[in-house]
N, C-alpha and C positions, 0 to 999 in steps of 0.2 A: 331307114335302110333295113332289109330282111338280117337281122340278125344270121339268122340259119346259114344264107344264102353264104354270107360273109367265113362263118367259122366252119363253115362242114369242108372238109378236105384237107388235104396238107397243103397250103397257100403257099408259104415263103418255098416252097421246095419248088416251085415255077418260077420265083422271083429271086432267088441266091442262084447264082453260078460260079459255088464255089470250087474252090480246089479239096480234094479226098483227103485232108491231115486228120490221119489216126491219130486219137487219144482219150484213152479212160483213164479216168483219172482218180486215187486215192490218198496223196498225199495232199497236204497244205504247205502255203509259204507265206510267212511272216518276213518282213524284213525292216531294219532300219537301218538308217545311215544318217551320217550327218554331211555339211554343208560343203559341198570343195571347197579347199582356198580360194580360189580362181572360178569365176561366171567364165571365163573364155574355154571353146567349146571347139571342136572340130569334126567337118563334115566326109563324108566318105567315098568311096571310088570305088569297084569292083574289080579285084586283082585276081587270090584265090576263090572262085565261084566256091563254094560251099557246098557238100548236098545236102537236101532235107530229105528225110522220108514222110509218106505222108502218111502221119501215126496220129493218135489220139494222144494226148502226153499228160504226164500226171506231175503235175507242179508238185515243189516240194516246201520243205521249211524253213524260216530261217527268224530266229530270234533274236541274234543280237544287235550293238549298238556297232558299225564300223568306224574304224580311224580315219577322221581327216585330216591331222596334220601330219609333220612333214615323217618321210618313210625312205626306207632305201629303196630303191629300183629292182623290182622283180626280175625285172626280164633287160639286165643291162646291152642284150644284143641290139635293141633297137635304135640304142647311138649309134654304134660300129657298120651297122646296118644305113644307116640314113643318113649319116656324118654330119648328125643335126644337136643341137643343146636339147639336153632332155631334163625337166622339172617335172618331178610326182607330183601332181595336183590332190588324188583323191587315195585311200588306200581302203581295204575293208582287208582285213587279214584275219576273221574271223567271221565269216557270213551266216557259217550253220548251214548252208544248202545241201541236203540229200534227196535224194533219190534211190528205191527200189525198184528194179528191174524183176524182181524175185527177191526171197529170202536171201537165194548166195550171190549175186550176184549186185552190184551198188552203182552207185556211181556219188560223186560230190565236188562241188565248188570247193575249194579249199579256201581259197584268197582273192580278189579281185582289184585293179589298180589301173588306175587311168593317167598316164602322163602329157604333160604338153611338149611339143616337138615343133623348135624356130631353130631358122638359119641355118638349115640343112642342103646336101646337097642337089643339086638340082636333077637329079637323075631319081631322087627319091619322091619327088615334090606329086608324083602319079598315084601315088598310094592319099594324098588328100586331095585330089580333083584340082591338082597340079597350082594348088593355094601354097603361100608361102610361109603355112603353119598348119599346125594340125593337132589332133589328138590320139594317141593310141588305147586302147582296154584290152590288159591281156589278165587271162584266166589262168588258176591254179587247178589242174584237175585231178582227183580222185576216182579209180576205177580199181573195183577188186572184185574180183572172181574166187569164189568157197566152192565150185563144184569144181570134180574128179576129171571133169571134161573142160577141152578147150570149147572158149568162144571166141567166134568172130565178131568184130565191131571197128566197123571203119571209124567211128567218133566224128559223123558228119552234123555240121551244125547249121543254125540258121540265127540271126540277129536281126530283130524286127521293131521297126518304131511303136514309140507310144500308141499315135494313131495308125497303125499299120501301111502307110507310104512308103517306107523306105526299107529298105534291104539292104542291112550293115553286110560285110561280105569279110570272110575271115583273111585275114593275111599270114601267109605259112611263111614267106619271106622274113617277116619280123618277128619271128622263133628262131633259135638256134635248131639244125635238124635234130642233136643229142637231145634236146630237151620238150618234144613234141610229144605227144600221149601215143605209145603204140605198144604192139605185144611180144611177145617173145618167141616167137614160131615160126614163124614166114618175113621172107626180105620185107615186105609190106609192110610190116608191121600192125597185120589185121587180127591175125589170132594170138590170144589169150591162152595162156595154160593158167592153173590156179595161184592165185597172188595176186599181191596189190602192185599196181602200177600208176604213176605219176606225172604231169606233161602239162604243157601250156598251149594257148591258144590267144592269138590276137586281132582285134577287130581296129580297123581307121576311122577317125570322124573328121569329118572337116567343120570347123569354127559355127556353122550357123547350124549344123545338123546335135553336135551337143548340144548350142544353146538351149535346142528344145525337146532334148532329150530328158526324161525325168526316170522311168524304170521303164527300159526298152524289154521285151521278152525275148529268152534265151533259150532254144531249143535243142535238144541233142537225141539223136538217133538213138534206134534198140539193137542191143547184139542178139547176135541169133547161132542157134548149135548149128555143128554141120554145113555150117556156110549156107544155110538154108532160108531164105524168108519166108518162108512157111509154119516157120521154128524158130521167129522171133521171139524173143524174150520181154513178156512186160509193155509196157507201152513207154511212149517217148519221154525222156524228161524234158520240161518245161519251167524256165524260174525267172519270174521279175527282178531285173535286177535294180535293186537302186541309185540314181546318181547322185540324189541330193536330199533332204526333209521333204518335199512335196514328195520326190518318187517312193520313198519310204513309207508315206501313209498308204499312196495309191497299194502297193502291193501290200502294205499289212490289207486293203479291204478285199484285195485281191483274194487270199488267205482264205477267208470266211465264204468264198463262192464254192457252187459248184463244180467244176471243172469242164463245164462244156465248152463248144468252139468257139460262142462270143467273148472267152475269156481267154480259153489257149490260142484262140488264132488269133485277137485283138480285132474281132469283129465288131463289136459292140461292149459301149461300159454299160456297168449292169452296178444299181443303186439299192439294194435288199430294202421293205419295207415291210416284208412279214417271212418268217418259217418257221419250222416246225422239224428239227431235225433230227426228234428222237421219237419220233413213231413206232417203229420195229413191229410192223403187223404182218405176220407169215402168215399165207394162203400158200396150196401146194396144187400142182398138174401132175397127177399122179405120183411117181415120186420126185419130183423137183420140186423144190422149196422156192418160191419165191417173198423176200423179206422185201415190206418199202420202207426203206429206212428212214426218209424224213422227203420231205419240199422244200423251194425257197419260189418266192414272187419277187419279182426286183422290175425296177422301171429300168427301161431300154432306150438306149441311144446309139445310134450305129457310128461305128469311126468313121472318118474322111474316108479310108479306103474304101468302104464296103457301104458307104449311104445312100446311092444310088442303086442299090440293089433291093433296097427294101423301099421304092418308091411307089408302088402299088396300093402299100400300105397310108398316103398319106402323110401328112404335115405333122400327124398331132402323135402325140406320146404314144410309146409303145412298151406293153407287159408279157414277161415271161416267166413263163413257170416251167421249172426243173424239177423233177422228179430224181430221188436217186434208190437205183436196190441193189439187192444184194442175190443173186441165183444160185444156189447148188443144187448141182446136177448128181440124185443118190438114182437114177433110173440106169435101163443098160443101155440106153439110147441115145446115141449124139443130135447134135442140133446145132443150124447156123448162127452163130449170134448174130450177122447182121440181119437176118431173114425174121427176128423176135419182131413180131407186130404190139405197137401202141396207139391206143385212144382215147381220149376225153369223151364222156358221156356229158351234154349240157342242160343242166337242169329237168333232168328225166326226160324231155320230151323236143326241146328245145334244137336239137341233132348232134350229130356228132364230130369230133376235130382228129385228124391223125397228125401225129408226130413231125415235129419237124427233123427228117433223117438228116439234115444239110446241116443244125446247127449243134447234131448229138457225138461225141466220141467216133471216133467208126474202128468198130471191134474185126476183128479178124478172124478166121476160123471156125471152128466147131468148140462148142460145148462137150467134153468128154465126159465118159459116167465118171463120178468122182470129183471133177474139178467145179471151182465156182467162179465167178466173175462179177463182177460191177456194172451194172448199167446204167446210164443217165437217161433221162426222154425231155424233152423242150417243144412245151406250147406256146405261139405267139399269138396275140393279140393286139388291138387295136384297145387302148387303152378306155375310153369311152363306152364300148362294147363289152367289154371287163367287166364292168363297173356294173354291168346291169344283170349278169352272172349271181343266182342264189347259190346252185348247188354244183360241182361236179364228182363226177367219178369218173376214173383213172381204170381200164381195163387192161392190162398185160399180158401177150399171147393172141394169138395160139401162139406154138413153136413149129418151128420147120426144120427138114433139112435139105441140105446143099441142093437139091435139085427142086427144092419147093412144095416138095410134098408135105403136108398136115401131118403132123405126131398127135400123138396120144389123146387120138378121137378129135381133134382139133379143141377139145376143151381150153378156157382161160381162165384167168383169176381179175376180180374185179375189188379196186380198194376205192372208199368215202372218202374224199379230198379234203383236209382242213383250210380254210379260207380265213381270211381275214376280217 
């Protein structure tokens, strides 16, 4: 097979048809949890539709060990609600999940608690795919705003399986309305003035969809000044959560990735087998800095959801490499961040690979003079093909702006790839 034929172009960006979720990402998440009392599990039904935005989302951290025996009931509404017996199976009242938005601005898991719900009424039985048992998981949420300004933040979430199939869907019904996360400005309870505010959130499982849940991912929307999406804040939070010791490792490896879409959007697991994540080599484009802070290689496996999409590619193993940097912009010129061109140079002569844009964060806006930003880049390969790989280099740039035009002479910066 023409090796060249194979790597020159950006492949999967013809074979992904994915949906646009923004997210860069800078945080990590650690998690552990222990075992529920209870393997019985409950699957789900679409009541309150949720929104997503589609953001790049920057997972966070979480270090400790959660409680599984038995606890009081967080969110006592969801008997009164359902007119069902409710037992806490699992509690984590101590998870450590944050999230930056910005410096002032935060957000955090506080607590998180899944109960089991029999012999309820039957008027409720629609919120578990009208099974005559279920499970609920409602969230403790932390939001605090340090700036002088309000923000707006609808707190729209998304709940999504392990293997990315299914779409938990939030229930606002099994919230008291007193006790929902909103802000202090408007009926809505969309805007934020400065200060911490607190609320809940709960998602349905029905019996077979827990069973195989282990750490579903949890995503939550960016506020934005001015009621503006243009003037979002940050990117999206994103957090593994754990239900049991297995989903607990998963997300402690979770942790140590990347943060690109085969990770935030549960495209693909990704099995690290080499990186290098203290590089810190600055090359500069006039006056923009660009730092590559490190790499990771990991073997690739696409979830059920999305593994038909990488079928072009083949039966046999797949490698990816993530680049991550770090850009300040000290020039007086703005620049698109999605408009930043990447490529792999192969083996000096061997041709060249562009980025896969389908599998990297998707940044928003301009680069202002002053500001900096995180960028990730993702090359995929055919593992086989990898393997026959002596050298690469990583080229970054040119920059552009909004309208496409070349800055700063079209110059770029070119970094030597540590390989395995």
């Amino acid at each position: 097979m023409d090796l060249k034929k194979v790597l020159i172009g950006s492949g999967l960006a013809t074979i992904l048809l994915l949906s646009a979720c923004g997210k860069t990402q800078d945080s990590s998440e650690k998690a552990a949890a222990a075992k529920p009392e209870e393997t019985e599990v409950a699957e789900q039904k679409q009541d309150d539709a949720n929104e997503t935005s589609g953001a790049e989302g920057k997972e966070t951290e979480t270090t400790d060990t959660p409680d599984s025996g038995p606890a009081e009931n967080i969110n006592p509404y969801i008997e009164e609600e359902t007119g069902g017996d409710v037992e806490v199976v699992f509690t984590n009242s101590n998870p450590n999940l944050t999230h930056a938005y910005s410096d002032e601005v935060t957000l955090s898991i506080d607590e998180y608690q899944i109960v089991h719900v029999t012999n309820m009424n039957e008027s409720a039985k629609h919120n578990f795919d009208d099974e005559d048992e279920g499970y609920v998981i409602t969230y403790k949420l932390g939001f605090e705003n340090q700036l002088d300004e309000d923000v707006f933040y609808n707190a729209s979430t998304m709940m999504l399986s392990d293997d990315g199939t299914e779409n938990l869907y939030m229930r606002r019904s099994l919230v008291d309305r007193d006790d929902w996360l909103k802000g202090d400005q408007d009926n809505a309870g969309r805007q934020y003035s400065k200060g911490k505010y607190t609320g809940m959130q709960a998602y349905t499982m029905t019996k077979p969809q827990f069973e195989r849940l282990k750490a579903p991912t949890y995503t939550i929307d960016r506020p934005m000044l001015e009621d503006d999406f243009n003037k979002s804040l940050g990117n999206e939070a994103i957090f593994k959560i754990p239900f049991n010791e297995d989903g607990a490792e998963k997300a402690s490896k979770s942790s140590a990735l990347y943060a690109d879409k085969m990770v935030t959007d549960t495209i693909a697991d990704k099995e690290l087998f080499f990186s290098k994540e203290d590089i810190n080599e600055t090359q500069k484009i006039d006056e923009v800095s660009v730092t590559l802070e490190g790499v990771q290689y990991a073997d690739v496996t696409p979830t059920t959801a999305h593994a038909e999409r990488f079928r072009n590619f083949g039966d046999g193993p797949l490698v990816a490499l993530t680049a991550k940097f770090q850009v300040v912009n000290d020039s007086s010129e703005a620049f698109t961040k999605s408009l930043v061109e990447a490529r792999l140079i192969l083996d000096q002569n061997r041709g060249t690979m562009l980025s896969e844009g389908m599998l990297e964060p998707t940044l928003y806006g301009d680069l202002q003079p002053g500001e900096s930003e995180e960028f990730l880049t993702v090359f995929l390969f055919r593992k086989d093909e990898f393997d026959l790989l002596k050298e690469l280099k990583l080229q970054f740039g040119p920059l552009a702006d909004e309208n496409a035009k070349k800055l700063f002479k079209e110059k770029s910066v070119t970094f030597e790839l540590p390989m395995n």
